[in-house]
N, C-alpha and C positions, 0 to 999 in steps of 0.2 A: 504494500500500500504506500501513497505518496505520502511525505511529511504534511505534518498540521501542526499549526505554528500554534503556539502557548494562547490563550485568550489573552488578548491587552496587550502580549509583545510587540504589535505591530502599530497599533492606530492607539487612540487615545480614547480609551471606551467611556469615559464618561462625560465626553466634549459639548454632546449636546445641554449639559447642565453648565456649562461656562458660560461666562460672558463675551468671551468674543469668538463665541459660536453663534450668536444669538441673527447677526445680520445674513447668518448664511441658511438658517433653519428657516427663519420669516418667509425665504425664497421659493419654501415648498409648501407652505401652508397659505390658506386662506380663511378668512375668519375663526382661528384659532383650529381650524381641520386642515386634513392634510389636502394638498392641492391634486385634482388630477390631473396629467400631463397627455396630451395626444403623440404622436408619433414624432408629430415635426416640430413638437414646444417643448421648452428647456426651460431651467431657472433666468433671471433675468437679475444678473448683477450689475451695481455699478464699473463706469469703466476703470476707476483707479482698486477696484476688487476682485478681479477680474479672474475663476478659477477653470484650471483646465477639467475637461471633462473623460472621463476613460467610461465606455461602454463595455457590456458584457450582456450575453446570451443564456439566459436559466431556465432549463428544462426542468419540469414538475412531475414525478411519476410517481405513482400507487394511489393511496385512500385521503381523499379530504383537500384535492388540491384547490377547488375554487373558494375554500371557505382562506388557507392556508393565502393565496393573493389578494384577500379584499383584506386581510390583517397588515399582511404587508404595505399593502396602496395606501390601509387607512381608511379604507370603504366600508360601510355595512355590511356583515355578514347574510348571505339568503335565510329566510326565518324556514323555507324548505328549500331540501335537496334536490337540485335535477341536475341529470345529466349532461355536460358540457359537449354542444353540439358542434362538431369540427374541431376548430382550433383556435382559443383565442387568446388576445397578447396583451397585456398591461405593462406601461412605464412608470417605473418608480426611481422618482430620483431622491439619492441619499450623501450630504456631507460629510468626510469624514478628515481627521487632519492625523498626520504622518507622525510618528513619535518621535522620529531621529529627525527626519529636516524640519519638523515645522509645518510641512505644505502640505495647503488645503487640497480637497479634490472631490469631484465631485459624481459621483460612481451612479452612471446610469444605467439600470437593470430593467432587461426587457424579460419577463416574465413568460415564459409558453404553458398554456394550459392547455394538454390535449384529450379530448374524450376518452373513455374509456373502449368502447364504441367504436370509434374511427382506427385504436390501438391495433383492436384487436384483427379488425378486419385487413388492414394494410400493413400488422407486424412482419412481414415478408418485405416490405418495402423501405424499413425505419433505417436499417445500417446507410443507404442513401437519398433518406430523402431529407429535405429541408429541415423537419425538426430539429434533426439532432445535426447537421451540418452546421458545424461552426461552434457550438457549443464551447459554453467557458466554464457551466456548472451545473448538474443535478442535483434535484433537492428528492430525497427516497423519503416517501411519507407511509407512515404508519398510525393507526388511531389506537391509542391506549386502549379501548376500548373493543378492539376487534385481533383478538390475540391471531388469525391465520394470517391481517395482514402485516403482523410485527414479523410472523413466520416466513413471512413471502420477502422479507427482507435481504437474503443470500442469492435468493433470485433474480430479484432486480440490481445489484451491484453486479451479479457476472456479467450481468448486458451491457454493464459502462466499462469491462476493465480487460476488451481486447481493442488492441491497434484500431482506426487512433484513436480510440473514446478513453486508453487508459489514464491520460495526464488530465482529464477532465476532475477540478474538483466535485467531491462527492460528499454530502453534506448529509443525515438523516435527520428527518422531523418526526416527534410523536405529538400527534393530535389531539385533543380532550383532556388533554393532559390535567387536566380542573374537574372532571366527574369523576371523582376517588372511587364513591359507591358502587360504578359502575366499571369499575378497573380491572383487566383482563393479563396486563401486563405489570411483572412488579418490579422494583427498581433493582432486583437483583438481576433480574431478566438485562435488564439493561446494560448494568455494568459488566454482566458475561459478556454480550455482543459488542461491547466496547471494546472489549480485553482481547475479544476474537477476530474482529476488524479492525480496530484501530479510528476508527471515523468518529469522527462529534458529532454530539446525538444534543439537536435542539428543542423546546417545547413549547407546546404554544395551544392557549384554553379560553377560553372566558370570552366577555365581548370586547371587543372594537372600542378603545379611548378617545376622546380628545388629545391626550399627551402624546409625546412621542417616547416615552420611558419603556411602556409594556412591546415597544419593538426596537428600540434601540439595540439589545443586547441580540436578536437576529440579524437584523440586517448588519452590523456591527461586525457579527462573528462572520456571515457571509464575506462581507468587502475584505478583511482581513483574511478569510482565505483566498480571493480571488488574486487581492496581491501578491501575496507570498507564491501563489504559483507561476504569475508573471515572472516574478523574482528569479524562482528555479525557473524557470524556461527561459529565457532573457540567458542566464551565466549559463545553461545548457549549451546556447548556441555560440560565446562568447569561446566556448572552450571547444568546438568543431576545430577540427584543421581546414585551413584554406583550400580548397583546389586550386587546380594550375591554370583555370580561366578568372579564378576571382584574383589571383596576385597579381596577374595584370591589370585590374581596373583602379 
């Protein structure tokens, strides 16, 4: 499995409580909720604040992914479940600021939620099609509550972990994580499958805030892996040998 960086080694996890995060958080909210973004809209900074922006491609697979993107966007959850027809995309844009330089950035994440439905039917066709083409990260969801799909968990990681879908970060979410009563998975369950993959295991329960505290520590932990694998990929390539058409250019 790839390394996964310490939580808070990387970024400054609790930036959004600072104050001179404050001009940068304002950019995604509106009237104290979070802003939605369409495809071709970004935050809008001044020009003496002016932060760069790095994109990334996040694929959502197993149980609970539409409830799992309106948490993250800051949307309402559906009060019911239906099936996610086709394929659909959400942009969430998150600040986050660097621990070693200082520098802000501004990590926008295009979310893919794809049916389960459309999965199954065109899973013959996934190794090339658009979905997963390009990919920066999967998010493997699990609902505390539904112990076959915590089960189904070693299934869906082998589908990320041949050429070239291996360097893809891989992130697991447990869902419900908030209906104890109703808990199917127990935290020892957990920290076995931790011990056995290796992967950061996030959670996520309850409703939808106004703050941005109750996803902070997601999205947080996401961007801070996304970096870190840049990082390695970036010195991977730095350490290639040249070929004998690149030393001439």
């Amino acid at each position: 499995m790839a390394q996964v960086p310490s939580p808070g080694s990387i970024i400054v996890a609790d930036w959004h409580q600072c104050k001179d995060s404050k001009e940068y958080f304002t950019k995604i909210l509106h009237k104290k909720r979070r802003r939605q973004f369409g495809l071709l809209e970004s935050p809008m900074m001044s020009p003496l604040a002016a932060v760069d922006t790095v994109q990334y491609k996040i694929f959502l697979s197993g149980k609970g992914k539409t409830s799992v993107v309106a948490r993250l966007a800051g949307v309402n959850i559906p009060n019911m479940h239906y099936e996610t027809v086709g394929i659909e995309t959400t942009i969430v844009y998150w600040p986050v600021k660097i621990k070693e330089s200082g520098r802000v950035l501004f990590f926008r994440l295009q979310l893919w939620d794809c049916g389960e439905n459309a999965l199954k039917r065109f899973d013959h066709m996934l190794p090339v099609s658009f979905c997963k083409e390009q990919v920066d990260a999967v998010l493997l969801l699990f609902s505390f509550t539904d112990r076959i799909s915590f089960e189904d968990l070693p299934n869906q990681i082998t589908k990320w972990t041949a050429p070239p879908l291996d360097r893809v970060v891989k992130l697991v979410v447990g869902t419900k994580f908030d209906l104890f009563m109703h808990c199917d998975v127990a935290e020892r369950d957990v920290r076995a499958f931790r011990s056995t993959w290796g992967l950061p295991v996030l959670r996520v329960g309850g409703e939808v805030s106004d703050g941005l505290g109750d996803v902070a520590p997601f999205l947080n932990s996401l961007c801070e892996n996304l970096w870190h694998q840049d990082w390695l990929r970036a010195g991977a390539e730095r350490d290639q040998p040249h070929t004998e058409s690149e030393t001439f250019l």
